[in-house]
Every structure is written in C-alpha cells, then in structure tokens.
N, C-alpha and C positions, 0 to 999 in steps of 0.2 A: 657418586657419578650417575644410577640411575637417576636420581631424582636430577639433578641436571639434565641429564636428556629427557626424563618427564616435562619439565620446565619449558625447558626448550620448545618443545614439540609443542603443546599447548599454545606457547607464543607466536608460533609459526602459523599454527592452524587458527588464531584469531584475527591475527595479522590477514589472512586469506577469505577472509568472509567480506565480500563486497560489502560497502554501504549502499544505505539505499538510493542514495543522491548518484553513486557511481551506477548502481544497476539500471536504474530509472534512465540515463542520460541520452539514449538513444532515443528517447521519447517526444513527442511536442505535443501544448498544450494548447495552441494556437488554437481558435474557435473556442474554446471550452471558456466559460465560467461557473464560478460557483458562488449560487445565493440562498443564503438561509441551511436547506437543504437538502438543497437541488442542484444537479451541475447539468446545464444545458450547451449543446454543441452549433454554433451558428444558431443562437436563437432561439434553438428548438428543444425542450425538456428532453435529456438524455439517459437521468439517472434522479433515483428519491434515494433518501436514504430509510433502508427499509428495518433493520436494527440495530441494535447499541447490545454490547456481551459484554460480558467477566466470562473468562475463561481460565483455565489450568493447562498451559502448554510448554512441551519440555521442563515439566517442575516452577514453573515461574507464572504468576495470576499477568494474565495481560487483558489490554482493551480491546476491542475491535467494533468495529465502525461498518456493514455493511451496505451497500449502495447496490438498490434492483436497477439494472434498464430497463429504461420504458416499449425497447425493439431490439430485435434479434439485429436489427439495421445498423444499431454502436457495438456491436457484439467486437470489431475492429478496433473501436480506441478505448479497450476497458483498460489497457494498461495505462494510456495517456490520460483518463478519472484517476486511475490510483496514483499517479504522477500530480496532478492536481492537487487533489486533498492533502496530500504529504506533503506539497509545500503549503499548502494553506491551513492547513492542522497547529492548533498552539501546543497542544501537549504531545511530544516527539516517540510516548511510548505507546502513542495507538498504533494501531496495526489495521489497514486499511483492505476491505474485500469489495470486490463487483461480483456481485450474481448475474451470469449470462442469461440470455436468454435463447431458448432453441427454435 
C-alpha cells in the first residue's frame, strides 16, 4: 500500500509541473525575430547569444543556451526571447536563459 501511495504521489506531482508551452503562453512574440544568433525586437538588435553550457542540474547533464541583452530597455520581454527561442530551438532539451541587464 505504501508504495502505492509512493506511486501515486509522484504521478501527481509530475502530472503538476507546467510545460513550458503552457507556462510560456501568456507571452507574445510579436516584434521579435530570430536570425543566426541574434533576436531582434522591431528591427532593433535585442539579444546575442553570449554562451552555450553542459551543466549538472538536479542530477541530470543539461544544455543551456544563454542570450545577453544589448539594453536594460528589453530587460521587459526577456521572457517573450525565452518564448522565442523555445519555439524556434530544434532540440527540445535546451534550456534557454536571458541575462538582464541593469
């Protein structure tokens, strides 16, 4: 019976982990593309990407991808660049970062 409710409960709490499609969806990308590697907002260079990791987090090697802004001015749509890239990313297990700026 524990391990049942072990079971359980694990399935519950993964069940409860937003995807990122669902987190992301309050978001828009409107203005924003992305070329090479660089996402620009209406035109104007917004974001480079400044590096590429192997990291070790929660036990598991992941990628990550991080993108500098070029102004504290986008410091507003860093989530709508990480909304970006995550649709526009071919391999689903990067893990996308903006570095603010102050």
């Amino acid at each position: 019976m524990k391990q049942f409710i072990l079971i359980s409960s694990i399935a519950i709490l993964a069940g409860c982990t937003p995807k990122p499609s669902a987190l992301l969806s309050g978001y828009s990308t409107e203005g924003l593309t992305y070329e090479n590697t660089s996402v620009y907002y209406n035109g104007q260079l917004a974001a480079t990407l400044g590096s590429v990791e192997v990291a070790l987090d929660d036990g598991k090697l992941v990628q990550e991808a991080t993108f500098v802004l070029t102004s504290s001015e986008y410091n507003d749509i860093a989530i709508n660049i990480i909304k970006l890239i995550h649709e526009k990313k071919e391999d689903p297990n990067w893990e996308i970062e903006v570095e603010l700026k102050l």
